[in-house]
LUMNUDREN-924419 format. One line per field, with one value per residue (C-alpha): x, y, z. Coordinates in nm, 3 decimals, padded with zeros to 5 digits, m for minus. Each point is the difference from the previous one (the first is absolute). Layout:
east	[X|...]
north	[Y|...]
up	[Z|...]
***
This chain:
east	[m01.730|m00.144|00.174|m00.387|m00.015|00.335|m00.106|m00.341|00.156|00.259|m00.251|m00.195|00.241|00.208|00.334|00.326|m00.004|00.313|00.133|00.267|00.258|m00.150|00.257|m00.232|m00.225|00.230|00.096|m00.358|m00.072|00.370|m00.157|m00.334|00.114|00.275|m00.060|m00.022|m00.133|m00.115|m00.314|00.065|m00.065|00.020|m00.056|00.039|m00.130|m00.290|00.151|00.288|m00.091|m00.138|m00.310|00.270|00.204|m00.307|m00.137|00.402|00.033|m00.425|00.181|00.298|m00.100|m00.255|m00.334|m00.202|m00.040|m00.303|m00.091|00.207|m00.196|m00.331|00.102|m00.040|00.142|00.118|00.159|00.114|00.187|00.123|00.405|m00.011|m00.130|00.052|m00.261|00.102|m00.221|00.061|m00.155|00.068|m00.084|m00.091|m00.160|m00.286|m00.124|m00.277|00.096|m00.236|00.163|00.334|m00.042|m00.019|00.282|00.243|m00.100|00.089|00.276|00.169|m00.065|00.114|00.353|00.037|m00.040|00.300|m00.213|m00.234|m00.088|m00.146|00.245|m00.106|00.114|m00.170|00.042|m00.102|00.112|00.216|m00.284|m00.274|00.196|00.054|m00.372|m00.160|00.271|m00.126|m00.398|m00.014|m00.179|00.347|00.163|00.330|00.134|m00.139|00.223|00.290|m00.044|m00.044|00.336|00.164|m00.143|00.106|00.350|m00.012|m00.097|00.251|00.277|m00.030|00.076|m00.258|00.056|m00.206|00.131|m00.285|m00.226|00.069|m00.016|00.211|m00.095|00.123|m00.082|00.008|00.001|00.374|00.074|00.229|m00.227|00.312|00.108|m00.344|m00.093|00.294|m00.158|m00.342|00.170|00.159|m00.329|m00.176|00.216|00.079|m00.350|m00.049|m00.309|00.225|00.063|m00.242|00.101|00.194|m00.231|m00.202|m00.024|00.086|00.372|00.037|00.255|00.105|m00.355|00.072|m00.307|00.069|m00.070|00.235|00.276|m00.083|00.088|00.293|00.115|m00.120|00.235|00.272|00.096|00.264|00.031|00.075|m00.182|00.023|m00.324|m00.104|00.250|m00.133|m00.354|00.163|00.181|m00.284|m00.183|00.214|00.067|m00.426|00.047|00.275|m00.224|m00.310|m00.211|m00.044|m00.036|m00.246|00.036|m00.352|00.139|00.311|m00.177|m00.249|00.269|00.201|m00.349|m00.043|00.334|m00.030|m00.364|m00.034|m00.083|m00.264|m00.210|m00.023|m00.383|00.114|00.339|00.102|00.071|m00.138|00.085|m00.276|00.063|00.377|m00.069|m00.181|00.262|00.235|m00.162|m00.085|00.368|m00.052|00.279|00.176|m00.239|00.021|00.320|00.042|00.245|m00.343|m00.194|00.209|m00.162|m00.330|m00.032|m00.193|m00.307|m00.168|00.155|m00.248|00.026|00.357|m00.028|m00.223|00.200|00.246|00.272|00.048|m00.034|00.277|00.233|m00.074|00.113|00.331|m00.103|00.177|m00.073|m00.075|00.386|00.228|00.349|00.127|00.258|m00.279|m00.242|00.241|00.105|m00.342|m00.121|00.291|00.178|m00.052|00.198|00.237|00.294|00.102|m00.291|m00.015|00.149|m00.162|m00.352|00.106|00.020|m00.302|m00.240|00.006|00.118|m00.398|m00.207|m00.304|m00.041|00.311|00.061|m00.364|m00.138|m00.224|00.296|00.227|m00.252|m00.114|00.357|00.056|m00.271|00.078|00.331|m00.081|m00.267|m00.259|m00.343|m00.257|00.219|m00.164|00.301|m00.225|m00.010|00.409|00.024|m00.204|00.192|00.387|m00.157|m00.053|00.337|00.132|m00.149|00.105|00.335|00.013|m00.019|00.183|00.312|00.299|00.197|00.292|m00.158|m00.213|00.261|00.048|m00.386|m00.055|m00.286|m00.123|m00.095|m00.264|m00.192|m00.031|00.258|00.317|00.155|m00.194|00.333|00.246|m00.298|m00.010|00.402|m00.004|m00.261|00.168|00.336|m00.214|m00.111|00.335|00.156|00.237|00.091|m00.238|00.140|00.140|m00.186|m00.341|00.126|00.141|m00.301|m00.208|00.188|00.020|m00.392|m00.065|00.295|m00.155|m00.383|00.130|00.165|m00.223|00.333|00.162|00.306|00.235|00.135|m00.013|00.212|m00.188|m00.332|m00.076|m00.297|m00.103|m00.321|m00.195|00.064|m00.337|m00.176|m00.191|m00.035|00.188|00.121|00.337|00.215|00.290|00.135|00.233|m00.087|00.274|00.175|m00.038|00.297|m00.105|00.328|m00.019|00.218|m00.046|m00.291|m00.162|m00.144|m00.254|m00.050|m00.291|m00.124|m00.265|m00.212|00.083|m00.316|00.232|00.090|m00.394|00.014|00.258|00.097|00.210|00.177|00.174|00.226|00.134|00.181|m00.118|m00.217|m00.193|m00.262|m00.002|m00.206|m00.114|m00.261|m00.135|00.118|m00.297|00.045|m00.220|00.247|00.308|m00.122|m00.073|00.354|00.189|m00.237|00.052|00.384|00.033|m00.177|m00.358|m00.188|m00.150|m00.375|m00.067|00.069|m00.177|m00.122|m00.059|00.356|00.103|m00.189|00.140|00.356|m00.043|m00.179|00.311|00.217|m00.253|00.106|00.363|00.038|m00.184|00.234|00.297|m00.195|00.002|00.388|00.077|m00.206|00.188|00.333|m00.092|00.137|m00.313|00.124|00.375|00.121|m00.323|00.047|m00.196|00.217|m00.221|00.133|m00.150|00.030|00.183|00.067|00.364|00.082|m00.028|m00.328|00.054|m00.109|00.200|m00.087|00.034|00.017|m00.128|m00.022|m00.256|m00.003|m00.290]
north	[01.274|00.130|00.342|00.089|m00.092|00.124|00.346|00.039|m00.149|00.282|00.278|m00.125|m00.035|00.270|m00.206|00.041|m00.243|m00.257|00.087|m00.219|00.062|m00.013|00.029|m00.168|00.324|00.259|m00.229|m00.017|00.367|00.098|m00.198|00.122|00.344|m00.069|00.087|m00.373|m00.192|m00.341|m00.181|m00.138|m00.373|m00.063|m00.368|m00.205|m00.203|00.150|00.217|00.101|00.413|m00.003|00.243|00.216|00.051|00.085|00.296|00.105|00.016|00.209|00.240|00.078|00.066|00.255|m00.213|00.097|m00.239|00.047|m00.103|m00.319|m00.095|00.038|m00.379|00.034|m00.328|00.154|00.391|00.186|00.334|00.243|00.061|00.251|m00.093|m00.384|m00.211|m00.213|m00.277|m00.190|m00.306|m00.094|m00.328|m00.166|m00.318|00.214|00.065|m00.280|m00.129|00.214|00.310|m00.133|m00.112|00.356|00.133|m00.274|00.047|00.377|m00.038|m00.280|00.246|00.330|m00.177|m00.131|00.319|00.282|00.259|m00.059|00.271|m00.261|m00.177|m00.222|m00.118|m00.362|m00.142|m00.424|m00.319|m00.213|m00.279|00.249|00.225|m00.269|m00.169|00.332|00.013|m00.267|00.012|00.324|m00.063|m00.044|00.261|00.002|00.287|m00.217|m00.309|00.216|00.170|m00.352|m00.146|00.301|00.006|m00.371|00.040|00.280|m00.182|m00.259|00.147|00.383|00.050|00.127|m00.179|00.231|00.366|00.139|m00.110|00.289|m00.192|m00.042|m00.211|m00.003|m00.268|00.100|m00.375|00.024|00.248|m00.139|m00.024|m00.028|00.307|00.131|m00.133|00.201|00.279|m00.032|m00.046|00.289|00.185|m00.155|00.039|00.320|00.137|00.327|m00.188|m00.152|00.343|m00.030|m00.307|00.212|00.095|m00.281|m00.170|m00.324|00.097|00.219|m00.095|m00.406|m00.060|m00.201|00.039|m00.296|00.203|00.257|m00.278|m00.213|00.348|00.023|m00.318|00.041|00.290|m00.184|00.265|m00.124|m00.372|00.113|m00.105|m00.420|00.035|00.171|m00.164|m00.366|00.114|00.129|m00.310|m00.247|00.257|m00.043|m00.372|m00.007|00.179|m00.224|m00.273|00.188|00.118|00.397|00.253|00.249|00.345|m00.037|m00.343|00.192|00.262|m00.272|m00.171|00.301|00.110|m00.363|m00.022|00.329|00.014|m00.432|m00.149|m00.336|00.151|00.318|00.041|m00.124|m00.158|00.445|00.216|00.350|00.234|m00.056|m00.350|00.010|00.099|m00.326|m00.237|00.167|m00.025|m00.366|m00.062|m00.123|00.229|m00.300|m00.123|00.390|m00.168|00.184|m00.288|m00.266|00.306|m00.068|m00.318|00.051|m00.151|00.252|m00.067|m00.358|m00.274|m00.037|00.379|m00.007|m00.312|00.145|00.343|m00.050|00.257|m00.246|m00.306|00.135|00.058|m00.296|m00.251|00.095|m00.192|00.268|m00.129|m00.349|m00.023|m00.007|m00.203|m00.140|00.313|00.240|m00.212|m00.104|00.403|00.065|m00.283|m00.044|00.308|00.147|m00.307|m00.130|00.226|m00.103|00.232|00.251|00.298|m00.053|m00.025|00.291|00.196|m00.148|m00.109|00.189|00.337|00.006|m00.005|00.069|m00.262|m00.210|m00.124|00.124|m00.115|m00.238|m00.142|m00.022|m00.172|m00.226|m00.099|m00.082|m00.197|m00.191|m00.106|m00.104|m00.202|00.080|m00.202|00.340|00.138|00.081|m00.087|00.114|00.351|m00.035|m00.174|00.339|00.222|m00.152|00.028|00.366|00.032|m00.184|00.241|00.324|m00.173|m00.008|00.403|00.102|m00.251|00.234|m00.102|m00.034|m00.337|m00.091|m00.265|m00.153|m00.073|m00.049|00.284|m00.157|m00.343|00.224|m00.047|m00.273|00.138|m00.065|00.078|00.367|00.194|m00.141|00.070|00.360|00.010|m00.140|00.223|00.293|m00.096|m00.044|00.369|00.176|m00.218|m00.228|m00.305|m00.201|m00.232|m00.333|m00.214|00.099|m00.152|m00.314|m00.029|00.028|m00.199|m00.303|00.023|m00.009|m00.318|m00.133|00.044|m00.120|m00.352|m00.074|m00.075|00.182|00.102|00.281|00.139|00.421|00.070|m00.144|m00.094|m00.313|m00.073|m00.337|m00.216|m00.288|m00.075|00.158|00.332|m00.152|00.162|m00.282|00.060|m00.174|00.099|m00.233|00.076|00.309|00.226|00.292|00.159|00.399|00.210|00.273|00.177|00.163|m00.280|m00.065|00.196|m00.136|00.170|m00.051|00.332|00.189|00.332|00.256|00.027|00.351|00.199|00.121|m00.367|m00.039|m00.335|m00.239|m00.316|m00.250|00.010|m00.260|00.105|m00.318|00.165|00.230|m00.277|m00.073|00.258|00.137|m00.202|00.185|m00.111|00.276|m00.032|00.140|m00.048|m00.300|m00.176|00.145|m00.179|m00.314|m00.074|00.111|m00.245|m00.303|00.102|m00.039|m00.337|00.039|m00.249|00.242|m00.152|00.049|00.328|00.186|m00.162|00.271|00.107|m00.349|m00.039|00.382|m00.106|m00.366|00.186|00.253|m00.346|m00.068|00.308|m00.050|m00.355|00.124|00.261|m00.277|m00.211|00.280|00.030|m00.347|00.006|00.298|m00.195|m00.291|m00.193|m00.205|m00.354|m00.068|m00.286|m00.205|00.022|00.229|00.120|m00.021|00.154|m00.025|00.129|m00.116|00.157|00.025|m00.038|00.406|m00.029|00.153|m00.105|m00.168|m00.196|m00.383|m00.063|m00.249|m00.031|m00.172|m00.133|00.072]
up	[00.405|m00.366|m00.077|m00.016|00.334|00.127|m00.167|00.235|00.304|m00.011|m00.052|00.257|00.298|m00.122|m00.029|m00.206|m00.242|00.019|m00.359|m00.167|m00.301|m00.309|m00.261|m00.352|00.121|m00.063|m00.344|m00.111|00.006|m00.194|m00.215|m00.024|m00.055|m00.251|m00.396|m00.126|00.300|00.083|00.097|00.360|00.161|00.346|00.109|00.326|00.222|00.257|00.274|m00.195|m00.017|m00.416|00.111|00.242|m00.271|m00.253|00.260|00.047|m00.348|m00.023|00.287|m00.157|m00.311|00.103|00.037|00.256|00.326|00.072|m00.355|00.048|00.350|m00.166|m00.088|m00.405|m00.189|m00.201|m00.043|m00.191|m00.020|m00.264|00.002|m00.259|m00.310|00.087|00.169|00.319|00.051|00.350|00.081|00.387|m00.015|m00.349|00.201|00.147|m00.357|m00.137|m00.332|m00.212|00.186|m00.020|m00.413|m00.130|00.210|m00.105|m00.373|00.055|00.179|m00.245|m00.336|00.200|00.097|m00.372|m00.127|m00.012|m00.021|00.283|00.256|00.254|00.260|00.264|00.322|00.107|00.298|00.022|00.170|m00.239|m00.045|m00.047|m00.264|m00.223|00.014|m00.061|m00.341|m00.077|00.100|m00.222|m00.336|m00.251|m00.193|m00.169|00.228|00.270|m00.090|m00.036|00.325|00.174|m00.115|00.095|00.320|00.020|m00.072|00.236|00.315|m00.049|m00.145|00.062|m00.370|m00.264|m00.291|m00.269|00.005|m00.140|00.283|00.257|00.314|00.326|00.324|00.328|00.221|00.331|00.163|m00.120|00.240|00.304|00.266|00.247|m00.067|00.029|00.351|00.142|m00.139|00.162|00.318|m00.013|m00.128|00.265|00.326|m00.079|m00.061|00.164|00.156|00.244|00.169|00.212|00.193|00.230|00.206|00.064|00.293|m00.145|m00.025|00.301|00.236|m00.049|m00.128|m00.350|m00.241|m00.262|m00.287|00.062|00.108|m00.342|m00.182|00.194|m00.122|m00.334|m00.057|00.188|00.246|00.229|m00.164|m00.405|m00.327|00.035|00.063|m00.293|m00.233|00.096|m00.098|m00.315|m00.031|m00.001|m00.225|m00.243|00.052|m00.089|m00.303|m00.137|00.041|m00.139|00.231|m00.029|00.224|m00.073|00.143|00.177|00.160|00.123|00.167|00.175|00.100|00.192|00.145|00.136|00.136|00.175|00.160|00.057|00.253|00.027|00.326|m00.191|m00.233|m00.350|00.115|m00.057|00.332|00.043|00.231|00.244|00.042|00.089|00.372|00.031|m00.148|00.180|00.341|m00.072|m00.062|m00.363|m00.186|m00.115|m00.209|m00.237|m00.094|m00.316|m00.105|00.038|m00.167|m00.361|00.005|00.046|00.362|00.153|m00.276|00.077|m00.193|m00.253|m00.078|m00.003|m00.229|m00.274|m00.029|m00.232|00.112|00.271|m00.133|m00.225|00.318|00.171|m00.266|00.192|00.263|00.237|00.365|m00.046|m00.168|00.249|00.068|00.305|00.114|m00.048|00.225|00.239|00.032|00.048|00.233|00.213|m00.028|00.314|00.189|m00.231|m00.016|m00.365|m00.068|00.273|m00.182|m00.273|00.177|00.197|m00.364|m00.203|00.251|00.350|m00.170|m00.129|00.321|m00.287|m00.228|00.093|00.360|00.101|00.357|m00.164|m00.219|00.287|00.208|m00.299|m00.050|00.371|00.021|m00.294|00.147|00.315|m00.141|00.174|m00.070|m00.026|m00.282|m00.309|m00.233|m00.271|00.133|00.028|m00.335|m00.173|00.199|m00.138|m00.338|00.089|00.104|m00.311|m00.199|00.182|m00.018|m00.346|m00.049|00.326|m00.032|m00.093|m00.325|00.234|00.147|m00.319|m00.113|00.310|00.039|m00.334|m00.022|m00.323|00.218|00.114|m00.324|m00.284|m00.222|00.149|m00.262|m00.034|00.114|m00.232|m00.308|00.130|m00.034|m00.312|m00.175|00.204|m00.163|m00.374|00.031|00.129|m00.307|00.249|m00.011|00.187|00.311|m00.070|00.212|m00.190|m00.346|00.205|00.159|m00.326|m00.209|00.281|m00.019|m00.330|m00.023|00.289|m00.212|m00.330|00.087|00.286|00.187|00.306|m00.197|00.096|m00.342|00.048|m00.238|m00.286|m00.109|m00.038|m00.280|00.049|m00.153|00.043|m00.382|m00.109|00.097|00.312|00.268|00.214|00.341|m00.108|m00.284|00.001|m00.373|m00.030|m00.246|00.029|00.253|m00.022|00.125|00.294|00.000|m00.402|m00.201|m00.381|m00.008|00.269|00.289|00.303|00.175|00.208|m00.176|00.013|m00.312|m00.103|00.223|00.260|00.138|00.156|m00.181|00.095|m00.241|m00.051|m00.376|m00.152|m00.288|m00.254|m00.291|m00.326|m00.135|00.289|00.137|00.326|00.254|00.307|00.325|00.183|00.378|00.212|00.382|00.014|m00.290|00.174|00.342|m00.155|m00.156|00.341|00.176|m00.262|m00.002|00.358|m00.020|m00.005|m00.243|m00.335|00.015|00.400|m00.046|m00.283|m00.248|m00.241|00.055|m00.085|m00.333|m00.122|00.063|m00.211|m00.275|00.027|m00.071|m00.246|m00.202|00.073|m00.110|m00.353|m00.052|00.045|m00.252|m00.260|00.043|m00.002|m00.301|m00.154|00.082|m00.139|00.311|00.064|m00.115|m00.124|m00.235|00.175|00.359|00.194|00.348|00.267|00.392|00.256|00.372|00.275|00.303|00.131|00.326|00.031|m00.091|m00.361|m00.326|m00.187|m00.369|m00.033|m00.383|m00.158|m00.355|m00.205|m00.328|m00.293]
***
């Protein structure tokens, strides 16, 4: 899936190419043909469309294609009497190629008067090594710092250095999947489906049906939202979505099937799985996982490993299972088996299913419960996108995965963006966690945070000495509240506010984080489970308890007339914190 690639496969089978919005494209060639324009970075990670833009960019600006597929590192074409030099892919050059170029290209953006602009394209690692694997110059240091400040701040701190950068790992890959799908189920391609056997009369040709579903004709957009959902729950945790992944991943949902030659249906081989009465197992909603590829395959691609750290399948609770174990007999669940099981005769209550599930019950000794056991995770999962929002709360949809708290993070960040007030129970929730994390006691304070240590910086799971107690509602200056850290609320953190004197301490919130303090405010013990999670959040106290120390020192409070007040924690009978004083003398 190299645009190289893409480019020949599409002249050879004569197909219209999926195209996708492009907005930095139109951008870079403004400012290409502007009076005083700009030498041009584009970094991100592999997959992420840096060469499609570059050839976009070569098109629209008048260079010739053919040129462009005669596979040149490096091109360059006249815009007037300026010089555009494009370099696809800066990591295919070798370093004695790549050392001239860089020197050229750091003295042509330091100097006004330059008539030579340049358009690199490079993954972030690769940029900065071949900065810095180019013999040294003084334009070359400059350049790197800039280029620096650039990727991590989007800000170019020397003026004179005429440089932007886009990175296009930034780009919301949420938003972007719903685009493909689009792209891709509405393809003109698909015309042809209509008169092929496959679909004539009640026939059901699993491709055509996992398009169907795709686009959501007849049962809405959950589907599509969910993938968009955990998509973007990825991404808050750090794991990126290249376009090239995206596209695999719709392809694989659409054409898999595990029978099929690569785990990927074609046309010729849907008559077969059809006739052998295998159309459950093109499940397009086991296809977003990867379980038509073998489980090693599945394992080592890394679009799927990405989804399946939501555990989506092998999460379940007990009203979900008992709905979809018993409820064709029990009639607390009837109508709603009726509605999310029977009503889909084609991945949900299949023959095999139904006969699976019967067998289970009865207990008969042939049954394969592993066979029945694979086929409710199936049904977990195709649960998880087809279960309307209507009956999401009352089966807790987000039970279905790891992150149970995943829907109220969603809220929260939705609420951050819209500039709302985000719900109440999330900064409960938060601030019982981190009380719950800081004392090493089950304590129920939410309306205050309660700083408590050990008496030295240890890390110890106990903290029986109160250190301060931190209003959440804004009193005297003080203030615990959840915020979004100015990019259009994609970050979500925590922000604890403690008067003029005392700098703003914030903890980015990503969805792992988020989960972790609603599962240790609900009761679960910090260390069993995550670890990591556990050791951010005391090195969070860490910071907190030094910023006290700097005010106490500022007030001069630290020991009065030779005693020293010391208070420590006891729990009321409510369960909150309250301080036992106890003064000593020095």
């Amino acid at each position: 899936m190299y645009d190289e690639s893409i480019q020949r496969a599409l002249k050879r089978h004569k197909i219209v190419p999926i195209t996708l919005p492009a907005p930095l494209v139109k951008r870079l060639v403004e400012n290409f043909r502007a009076d005083m324009p700009a030498s041009h970075i584009i970094t991100g990670t592999a997959g992420d469309g840096k060469t499609y833009h570059c050839r976009e960019v070569w098109t629209a600006l008048g260079g010739d294609p053919a040129v462009w597929n005669e596979g040149a590192k490096v091109q360059t074409l006249a815009i007037g009497s300026r010089s555009l030099v494009i370099v696809k892919d800066l990591s295919e050059l070798r370093d004695e190629e790549s050392a001239g170029l860089i020197a050229d290209f750091a003295r042509d953006v330091a100097n006004p008067a330059t008539s030579t602009f340049y358009l690199l394209a490079a993954n972030h690692g690769q940029l900065l090594e071949k900065l810095k694997s180019a013999p040294p110059t003084d334009e070359i240091e400059r350049v790197t710092t800039v280029i620096e400040e650039l990727l991590v701040t989007g800000n170019n701190p020397d003026p004179a250095i005429a440089i932007d950068l886009d990175d296009l790992s930034r780009s919301p890959a949420a938003e972007t999947v719903m685009t493909i799908i689009d792209e891709v189920t509405q393809h003109d391609g698909w015309d042809g489906c209509g008169s092929c056997a496959a679909n004539a009369g009640d026939a059901i040709c699993p491709i055509y049906e996992n398009r169907r579903r795709l686009i959501g004709e007849g049962e809405g957009d959950a589907f599509k939202r969910r993938i968009a959902a955990l998509i973007e729950l990825s991404e808050r945790n750090g794991n990126h979505f290249p376009v090239r992944q995206l596209l695999a991943l719709i392809a694989n949902s659409l054409l898999g099937h595990p029978d099929a030659r690569d785990g990927l249906m074609s046309c010729a081989e849907v008559p077969r799985i059809v006739q052998e009465g295998r159309t459950d197992l093109a499940s397009i909603y086991r296809n977003i996982f990867g379980e038509n590829l073998r489980p090693s395959k599945a394992e080592k691609t890394e679009l799927f490993r990405k989804l399946n750290v939501f555990g989506i399948g092998a999460e379940t609770s007990n009203r979900v299972d008992n709905l979809l174990v018993y409820g064709a007999d029990d009639p607390a669940y009837r109508a709603d088996y009726e509605r999310l099981v029977l009503v889909d005769p084609i991945y949900g209550a299949t023959p095999a299913y139904s006969a699976a599930q019967r067998a289970y019950l009865e207990g008969v000794e042939t049954t394969d419960r592993t066979a029945f056991l694979a086929s409710l995770r199936s049904q977990r999962q195709r649960l998880f996108f087809t279960l309307p929002d209507e009956l999401a709360v009352d089966y807790d949809l987000w039970d279905l995965t790891v992150f149970r708290y995943a829907g109220l993070y969603l809220e929260v960040a939705e609420k951050l963006a819209a500039k709302q007030s985000v719900p109440r129970q999330a900064i409960t929730m938060i601030v019982r966690g981190l009380n719950r994390i800081f004392t090493g006691m089950l304590v129920q304070n939410q309306d205050e945070l309660v700083l408590a240590t050990s008496g030295s910086y240890s890390q110890s799971k106990r903290s029986p000495l109160l250190d301060e107690l931190i209003s959440v509602p804004r009193q005297g200056g003080e203030e615990v509240a959840i915020v979004s850290d100015g990019t259009g609320g994609f970050s979500v953190s925590v922000r604890l506010v403690r008067g003029s004197d005392i700098p703003l301490v914030t903890l980015a919130l990503s969805p792992t984080r988020f989960e972790f303090l609603g599962r240790v405010a609900e009761g679960a013990l910090p260390s069993s489970f995550s670890l990591e999670c556990h050791e951010d959040l005391l090195a969070f106290k860490a910071r907190l308890l030094r910023e006290t120390e700097n005010r106490r020192k500022l007030d001069g409070d630290e020991i009065v007339d030779g005693e020293l007040m010391l208070r420590f924690i006891d729990l009321g009978n409510d369960g909150r914190a309250v301080a036992r004083r106890v003064i000593v003398r020095v």
